[in-house]
C-alpha positions as CSV (number, residue, x, y, z in Angstrom):
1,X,14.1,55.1,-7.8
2,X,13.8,52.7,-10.6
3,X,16.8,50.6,-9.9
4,X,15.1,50.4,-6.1
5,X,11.9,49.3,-7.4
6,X,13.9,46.2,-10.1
7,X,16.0,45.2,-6.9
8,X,12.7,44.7,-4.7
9,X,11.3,43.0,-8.0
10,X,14.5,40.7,-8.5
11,X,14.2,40.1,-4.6
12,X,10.6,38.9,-5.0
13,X,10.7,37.0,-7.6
14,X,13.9,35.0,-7.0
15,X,12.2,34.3,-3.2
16,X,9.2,32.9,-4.9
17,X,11.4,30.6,-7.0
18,X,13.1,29.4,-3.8
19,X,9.8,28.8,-2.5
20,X,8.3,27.1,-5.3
21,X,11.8,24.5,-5.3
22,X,11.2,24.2,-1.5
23,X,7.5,23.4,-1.9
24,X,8.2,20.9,-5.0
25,X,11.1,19.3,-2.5
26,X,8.8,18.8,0.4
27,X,5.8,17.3,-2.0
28,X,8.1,15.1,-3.5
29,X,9.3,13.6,0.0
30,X,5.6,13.5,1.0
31,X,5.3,11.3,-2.0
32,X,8.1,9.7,-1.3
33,X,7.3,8.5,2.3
34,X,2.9,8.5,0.9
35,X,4.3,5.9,-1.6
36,X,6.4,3.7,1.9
37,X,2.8,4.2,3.6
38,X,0.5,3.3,0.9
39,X,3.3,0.1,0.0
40,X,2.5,-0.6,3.9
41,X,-1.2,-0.4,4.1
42,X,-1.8,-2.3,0.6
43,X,0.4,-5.6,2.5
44,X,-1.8,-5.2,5.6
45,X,-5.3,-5.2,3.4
46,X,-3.5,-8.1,1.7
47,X,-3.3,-9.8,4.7
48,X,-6.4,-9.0,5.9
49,X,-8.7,-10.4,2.3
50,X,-6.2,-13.6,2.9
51,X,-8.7,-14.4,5.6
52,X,-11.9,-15.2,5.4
53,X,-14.4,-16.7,8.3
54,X,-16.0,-19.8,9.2
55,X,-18.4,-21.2,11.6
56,X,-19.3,-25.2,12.0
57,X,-19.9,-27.8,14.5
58,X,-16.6,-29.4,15.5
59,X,-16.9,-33.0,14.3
60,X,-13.8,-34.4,15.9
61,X,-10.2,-33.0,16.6
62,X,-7.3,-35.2,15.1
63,X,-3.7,-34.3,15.8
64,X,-3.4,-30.9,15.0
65,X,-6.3,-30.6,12.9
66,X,-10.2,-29.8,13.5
67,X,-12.8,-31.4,11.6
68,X,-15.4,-29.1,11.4
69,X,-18.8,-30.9,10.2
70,X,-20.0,-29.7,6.7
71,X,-23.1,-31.3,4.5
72,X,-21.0,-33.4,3.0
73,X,-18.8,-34.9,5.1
74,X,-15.9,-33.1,7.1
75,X,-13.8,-30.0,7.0
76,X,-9.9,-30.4,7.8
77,X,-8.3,-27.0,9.6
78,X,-5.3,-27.0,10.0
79,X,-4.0,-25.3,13.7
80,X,-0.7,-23.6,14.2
81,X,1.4,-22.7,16.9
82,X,0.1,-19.5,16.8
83,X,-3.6,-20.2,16.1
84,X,-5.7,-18.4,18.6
85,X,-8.2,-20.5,20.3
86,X,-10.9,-19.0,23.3
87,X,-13.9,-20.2,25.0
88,X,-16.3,-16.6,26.8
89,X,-12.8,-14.4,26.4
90,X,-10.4,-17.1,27.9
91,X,-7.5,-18.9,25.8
92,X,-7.8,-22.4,25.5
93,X,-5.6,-24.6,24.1
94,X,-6.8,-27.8,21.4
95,X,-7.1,-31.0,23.6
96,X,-9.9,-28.1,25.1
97,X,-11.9,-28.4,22.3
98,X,-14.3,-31.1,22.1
99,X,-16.5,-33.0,19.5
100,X,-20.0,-30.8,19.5
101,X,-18.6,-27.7,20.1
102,X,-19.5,-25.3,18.0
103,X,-16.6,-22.6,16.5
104,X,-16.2,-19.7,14.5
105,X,-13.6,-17.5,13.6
106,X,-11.1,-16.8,10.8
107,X,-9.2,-19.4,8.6
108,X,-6.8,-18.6,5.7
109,X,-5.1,-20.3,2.8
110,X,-2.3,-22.3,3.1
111,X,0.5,-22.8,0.8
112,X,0.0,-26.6,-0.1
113,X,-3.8,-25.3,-0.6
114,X,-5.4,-26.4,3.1
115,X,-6.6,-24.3,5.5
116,X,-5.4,-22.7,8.6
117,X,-6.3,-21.6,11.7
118,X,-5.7,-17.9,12.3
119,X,-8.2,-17.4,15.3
120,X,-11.4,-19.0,16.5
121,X,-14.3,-19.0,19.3
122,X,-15.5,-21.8,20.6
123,X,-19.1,-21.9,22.3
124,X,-22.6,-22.4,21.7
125,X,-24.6,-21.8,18.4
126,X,-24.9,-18.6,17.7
127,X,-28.9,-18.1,18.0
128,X,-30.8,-15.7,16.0
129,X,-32.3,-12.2,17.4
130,X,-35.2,-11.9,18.7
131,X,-37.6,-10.1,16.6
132,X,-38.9,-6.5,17.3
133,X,-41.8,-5.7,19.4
134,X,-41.9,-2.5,17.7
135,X,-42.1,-0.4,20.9
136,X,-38.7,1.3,21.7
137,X,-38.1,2.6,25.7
138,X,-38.4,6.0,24.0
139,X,-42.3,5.5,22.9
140,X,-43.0,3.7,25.8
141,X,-45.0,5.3,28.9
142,X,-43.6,5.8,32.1
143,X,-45.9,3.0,33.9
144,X,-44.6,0.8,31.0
145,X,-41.0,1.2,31.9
């Protein structure tokens, strides 16, 4: 009987050791392909604080460049072949955008230390919201609706 029960006991105990290597194995490949994921996700957030947004009045378009108006004088952006320009949804391309308009979008850093065009809307000036009446359609009466 006693060599039974240290045979079930060896059993046990040399399964929970196989278990406890499997477990180790499978949290290290976790942290393995975690680490591959995080490595991923840290260069897309890079990418993403590279841009930053802007909105201004386009001043004039030379070349491939807008000059977006600014207090003191003009702002050169720099647009790419794969700059994104749209006017209500709908692509445009540069010679579209005209002196007046008014853009805003994302820009980011260039290497020689300009700035690039990464996407933009152009369109009117962005008005502010109209203040509250205070009344919501849920507090209001039926005959008000």
């Amino acid at each position: 009987m006693k060599t039974l029960q240290n045979s079930i006991l060896r059993t046990l105990a040399l399964s929970l050791v196989c278990l406890g290597v499997a477990g180790r194995l499978a949290g290290a490949e976790a942290t393995v392909s975690g680490g591959a994921a995080k490595a991923g996700e840290t260069q897309r957030l890079a990418a993403r604080k590279s841009t930053y947004p802007f909105r201004g009045e386009v001043a004039a378009v030379e070349g491939k460049a807008i000059m977006v108006a600014k207090k003191s004088g003009t702002r050169p952006i720099e647009v790419g072949a794969d700059s994104l320009l749209e006017r209500d949804g709908t692509v445009i391309r540069l010679e579209d955008v005209k002196p007046g308009d008014y853009l805003r979008g994302m820009l980011q850093k260039t290497e020689s230390g300009g700035e690039a065009l990464v996407r933009a809307s152009a369109g009117g000036k962005y008005d502010k919201p109209v203040a509250k009446t205070g009344k919501t359609t849920a507090k209001m009466d039926k005959a008000e609706r």
